[in-house]
N, C-alpha and C positions, 0 to 999 in steps of 0.2 A: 708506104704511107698508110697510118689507120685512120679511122674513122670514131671520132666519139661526140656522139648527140649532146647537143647544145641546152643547157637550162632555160627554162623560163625567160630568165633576166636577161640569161646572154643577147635571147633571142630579142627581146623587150629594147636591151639597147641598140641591137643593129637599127631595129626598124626604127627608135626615134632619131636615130642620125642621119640613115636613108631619109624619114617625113620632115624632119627640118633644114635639109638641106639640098632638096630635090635641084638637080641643075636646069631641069627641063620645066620646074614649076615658076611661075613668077612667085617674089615672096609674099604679095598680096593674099597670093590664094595657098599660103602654105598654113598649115593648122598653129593657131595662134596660142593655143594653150595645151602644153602636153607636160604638165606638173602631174603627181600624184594626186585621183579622185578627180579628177578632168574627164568628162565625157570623150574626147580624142585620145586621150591618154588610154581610158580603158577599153575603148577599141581596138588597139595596139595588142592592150596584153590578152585577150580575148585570142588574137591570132596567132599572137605568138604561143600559147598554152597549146593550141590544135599543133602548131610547127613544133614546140619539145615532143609531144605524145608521136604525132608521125614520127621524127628521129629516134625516140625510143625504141618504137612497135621496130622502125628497118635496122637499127640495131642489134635487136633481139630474133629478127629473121638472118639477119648475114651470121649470125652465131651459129643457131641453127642449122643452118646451109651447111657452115663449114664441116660442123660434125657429124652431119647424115651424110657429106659428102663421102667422108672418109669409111664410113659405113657400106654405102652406095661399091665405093670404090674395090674392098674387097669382096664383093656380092656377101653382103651379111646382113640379110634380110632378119625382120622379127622369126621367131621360133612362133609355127601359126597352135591354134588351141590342139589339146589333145583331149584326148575319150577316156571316159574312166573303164577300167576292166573290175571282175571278181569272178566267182563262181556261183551256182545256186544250186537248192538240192529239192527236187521235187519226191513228193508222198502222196502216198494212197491209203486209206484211209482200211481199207480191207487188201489184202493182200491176191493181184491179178494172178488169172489160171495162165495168160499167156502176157507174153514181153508186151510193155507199152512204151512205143516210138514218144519222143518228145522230138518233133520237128527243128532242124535247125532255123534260127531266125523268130521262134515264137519269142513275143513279146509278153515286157514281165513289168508290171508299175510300183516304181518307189515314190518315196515320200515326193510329194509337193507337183505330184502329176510327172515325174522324171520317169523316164519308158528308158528300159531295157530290152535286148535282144539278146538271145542265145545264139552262138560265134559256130556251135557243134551241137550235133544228135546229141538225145539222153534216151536212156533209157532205165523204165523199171523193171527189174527181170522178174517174171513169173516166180510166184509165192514169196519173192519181198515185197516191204512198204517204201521203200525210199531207192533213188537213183544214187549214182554216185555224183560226185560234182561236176554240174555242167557250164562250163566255163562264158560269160555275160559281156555285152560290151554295149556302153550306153548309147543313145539314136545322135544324142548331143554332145558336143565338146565343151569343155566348163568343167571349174571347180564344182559345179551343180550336180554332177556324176558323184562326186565321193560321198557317197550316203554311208548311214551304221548299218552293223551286222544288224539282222534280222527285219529289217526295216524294206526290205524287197519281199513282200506277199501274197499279192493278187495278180494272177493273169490277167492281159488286156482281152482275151479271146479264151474260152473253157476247150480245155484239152480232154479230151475220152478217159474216164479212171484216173485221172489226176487232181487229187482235190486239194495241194496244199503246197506250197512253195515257200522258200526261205532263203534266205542269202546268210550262210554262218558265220559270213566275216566282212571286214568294210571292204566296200570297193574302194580303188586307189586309181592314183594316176591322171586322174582329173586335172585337166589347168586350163588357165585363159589362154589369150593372146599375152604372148612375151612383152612384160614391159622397158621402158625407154631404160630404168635403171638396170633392170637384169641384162637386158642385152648389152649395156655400158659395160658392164663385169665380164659380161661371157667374153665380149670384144678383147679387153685389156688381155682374158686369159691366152686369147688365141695370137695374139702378136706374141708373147712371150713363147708360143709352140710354133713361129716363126724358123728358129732355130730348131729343128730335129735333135731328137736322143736326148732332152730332157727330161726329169720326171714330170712334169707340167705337160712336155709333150704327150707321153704316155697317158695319161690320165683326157686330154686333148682328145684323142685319139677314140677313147674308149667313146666320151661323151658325144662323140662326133656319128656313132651309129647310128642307124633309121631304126632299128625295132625296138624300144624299151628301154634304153638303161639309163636310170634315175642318178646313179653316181658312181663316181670311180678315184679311185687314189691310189700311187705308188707308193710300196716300203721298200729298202733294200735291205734284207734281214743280216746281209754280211756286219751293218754297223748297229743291230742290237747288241746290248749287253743284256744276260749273254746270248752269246750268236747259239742260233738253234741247232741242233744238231744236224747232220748232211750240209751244212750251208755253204759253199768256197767263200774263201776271202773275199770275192770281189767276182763284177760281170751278172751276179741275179736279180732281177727285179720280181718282187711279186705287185701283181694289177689285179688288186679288189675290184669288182664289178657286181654292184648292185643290180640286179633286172627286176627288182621289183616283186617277187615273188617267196613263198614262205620256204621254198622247197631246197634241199640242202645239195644240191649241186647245179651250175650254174643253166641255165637254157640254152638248148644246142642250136639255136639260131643266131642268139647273142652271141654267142663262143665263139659262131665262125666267124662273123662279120667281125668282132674287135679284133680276134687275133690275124684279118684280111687288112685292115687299117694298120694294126705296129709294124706287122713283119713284111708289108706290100704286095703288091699286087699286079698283074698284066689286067688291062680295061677291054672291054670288046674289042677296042680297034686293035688292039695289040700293043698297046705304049704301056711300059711300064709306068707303075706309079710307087715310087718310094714309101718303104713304113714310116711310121714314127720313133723306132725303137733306135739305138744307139748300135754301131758296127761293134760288133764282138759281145753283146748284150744278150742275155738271154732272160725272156719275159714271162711268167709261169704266171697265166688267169686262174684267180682264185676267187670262189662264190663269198660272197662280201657274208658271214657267221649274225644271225640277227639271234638277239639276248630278248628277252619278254620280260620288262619289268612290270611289277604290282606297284600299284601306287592306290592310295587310301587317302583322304583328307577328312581334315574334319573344317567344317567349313560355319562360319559365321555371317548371318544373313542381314540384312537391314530392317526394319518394323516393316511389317505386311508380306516380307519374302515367305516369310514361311507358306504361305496358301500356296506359292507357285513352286515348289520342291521338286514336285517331280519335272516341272519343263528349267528350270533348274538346274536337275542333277545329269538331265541331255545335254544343255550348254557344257557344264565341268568336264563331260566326256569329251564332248566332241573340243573342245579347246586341249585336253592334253592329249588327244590323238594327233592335232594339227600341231602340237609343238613335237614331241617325237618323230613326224612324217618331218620336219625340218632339220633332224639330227644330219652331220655330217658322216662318214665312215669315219673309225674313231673318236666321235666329237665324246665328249663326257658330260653326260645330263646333270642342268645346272638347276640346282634346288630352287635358288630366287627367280631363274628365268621360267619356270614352271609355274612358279608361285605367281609372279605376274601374267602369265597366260589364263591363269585360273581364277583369280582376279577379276580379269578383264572380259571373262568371258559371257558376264550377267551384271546390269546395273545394281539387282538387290544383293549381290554377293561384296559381304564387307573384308571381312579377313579369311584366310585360308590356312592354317596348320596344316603338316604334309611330313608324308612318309615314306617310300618308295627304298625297292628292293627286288634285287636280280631275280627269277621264274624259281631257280635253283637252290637259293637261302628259305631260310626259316621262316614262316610268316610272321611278324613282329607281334607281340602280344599288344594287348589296347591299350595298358597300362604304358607302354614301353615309354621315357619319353623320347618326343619328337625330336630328331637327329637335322640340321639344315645341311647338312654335309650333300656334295656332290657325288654322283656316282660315275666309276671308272671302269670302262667294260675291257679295257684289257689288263690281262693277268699274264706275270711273266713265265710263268710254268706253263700255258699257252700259249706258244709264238703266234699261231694266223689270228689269235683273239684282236690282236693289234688292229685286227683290218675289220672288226664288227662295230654293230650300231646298234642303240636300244631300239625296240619296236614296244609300245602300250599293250600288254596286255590286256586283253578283252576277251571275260566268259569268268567261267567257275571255276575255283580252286579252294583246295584248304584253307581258312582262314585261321586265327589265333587260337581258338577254342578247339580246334580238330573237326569245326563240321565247314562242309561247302557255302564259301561266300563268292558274290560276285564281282570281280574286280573290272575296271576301277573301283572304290568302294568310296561311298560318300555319306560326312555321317554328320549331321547337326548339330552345332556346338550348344 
């Protein structure tokens, strides 16, 4: 038996059949006029509007119910916020006679009042100016952690010989609380890794870790053309695993925990707990290959933008840094879908011209023109390229003319 709330009218007509034909009323005292625009009449529909709205509102709760129920039901609670990470590199401005300790835990302020903490000691070694990178983790959870590179400066507390701080690259990693729709997709994912020894399970699996990993995806390189060399027919999966970092082989914490999830595991108590990988399957973790595209725009503003260029040309950054941080493993970055990021990124930003190209190509000359073509980061002469994602380039490189420009590069129509 379901349930579906009642209109207005419906409502409108029960109660004038109920008020005109009360059994228990004598007909003297039953309401003598319930025509449209009757004082009686619009008492009626007055109650009945309050009676549709309640059956809506517990309509719209029994729905509700049902679908958290089923949430409830396999313990799949929201995914709670995460902390943004990066690194910093602290400088001295004269070079110390002896090592300078940077405490773990001193606190570091980015933009908009956002406090960092260093996770590890640093140090400056005697007769250098600068540390090596000392790895940051924000006080707060939120997308409010992913600040730009260099944009972490100032110590909350002055450190002995330390007079300058910098973060050389964005922090990442930052997120809310999991929303109703993301967790509807992650849900759907995880019923289809119901069934073990899928590539969804695999990939399931990978995302299913506690420390870090941003994304994951199965290939079976046996059914490339052409199949790469060493490959068997059949029985290899390769599992891209993103952890989030720039570094060209995977993190040995991620490593063990995904490959404890495919290939299973005995729990404290002793029970075993089944992988995810398929019986007779063999599952080779590979560090997800990140490609560094340059991207340039030339950008056309609306009357008055111009004054604001430089807070401006922050928004263009930080909108294609947040569309690349969205690429999928093999996704191919889509010219229009850029183009509307960048767009959107500033009320006075009217049109955007765009050009973008792999770290490893030519810089395009200025004259070149604008190409809207997508770019594809796997190449077939490269089999694991299949399992990379572009990251935004951000910092100095050669630009068109042979001298150092700074990419993104953003340039006034």
């Amino acid at each position: 038996m379901s349930f579906t709330p009642r209109s207005q009218q419906e409502v409108v007509d029960s109660l004038l059949a109920f008020a005109s034909s009360d059994p228990d009323v004598s007909a003297g005292v039953l309401p003598s006029d319930l025509n449209v625009g009757s004082l009686e009449r619009a008492h009626l529909e007055s109650v009945a509007l309050l009676v549709e709205e309640g059956e809506q509102r517990m309509a719209m709760a029994v729905v509700s119910a049902i679908s958290e129920s089923c949430f409830r039901a396999f313990g799949f609670d929201f995914l709670p916020p995460q902390k943004a990470s990066g690194g910093v590199v602290f400088t001295a401005f004269s070079a110390p006679v002896a090592d300078v300790t940077i405490p773990s835990g001193s606190q570091l302020l980015g933009p908009s009042g956002t406090v960092f903490e260093t996770t590890a000691p640093g140090v400056i070694l005697a007769g250098q100016l600068t540390s090596a990178n000392v790895p940051i983790l924000c006080t707060v959870p939120g997308v409010v952690g992913n600040v730009a590179q260099d944009s972490i400066t100032r110590l909350v507390a002055p450190i002995a010989n330390v007079d300058m701080v910098t973060n050389s690259s964005r922090t990442m990693g930052g997120a809310d609380i999991e929303s109703a729709d993301a967790r509807a997709v992650r849900f759907a994912a995880f019923l289809r890794t119901l069934v073990r020894g899928t590539k969804e399970a695999l990939e399931f699996a990978a995302l299913s870790a506690s420390n870090g990993v941003w994304d994951a995806r199965t290939v079976e390189p046996f059914m490339m053309d052409p199949r790469p060399d060493g490959v068997p027919y059949s029985g290899l999966v390769w599992l891209f695993v993103d952890d989030g970092s720039d570094a060209t082989i995977l993190d040995v914490g991620v490593s063990s925990e995904v490959t404890k999830l495919v290939e299973g595991y005995v729990d404290q108590t002793g029970l075993p707990v089944p992988g995810y990988k398929g019986a007779g399957t063999r599952v080779e973790l590979k560090k997800v290959p990140r490609t560094n595209v340059m991207v340039r725009g030339t950008i056309s503003l609306r009357p008055g933008g111009g004054a604001r260029w430089g807070e401006i040309q922050t928004a263009l950054s930080n909108a294609a840094a947040s569309y690349f941080d969205r690429l999928r493993i093999g996704e191919k970055a889509s010219y229009q879908t850029l183009v509307t990021f960048l767009t959107s990124s500033d009320p006075d930003v009217s049109e955007c011209d765009l050009s973008f190209w792999k770290y490893t190509d030519s810089p395009l000359a200025y004259d070149s023109a604008l190409s809207a073509s997508d770019l594809v980061f796997y190449s077939p002469s490269i089999p694991l390229s299949v399992g990379a994602r572009g990251v935004l380039f951000s910092g100095a490189a050669l630009g068109p003319l042979g001298s150092p420009v700074t990419y993104p590069e953003w340039r006034l129509a």
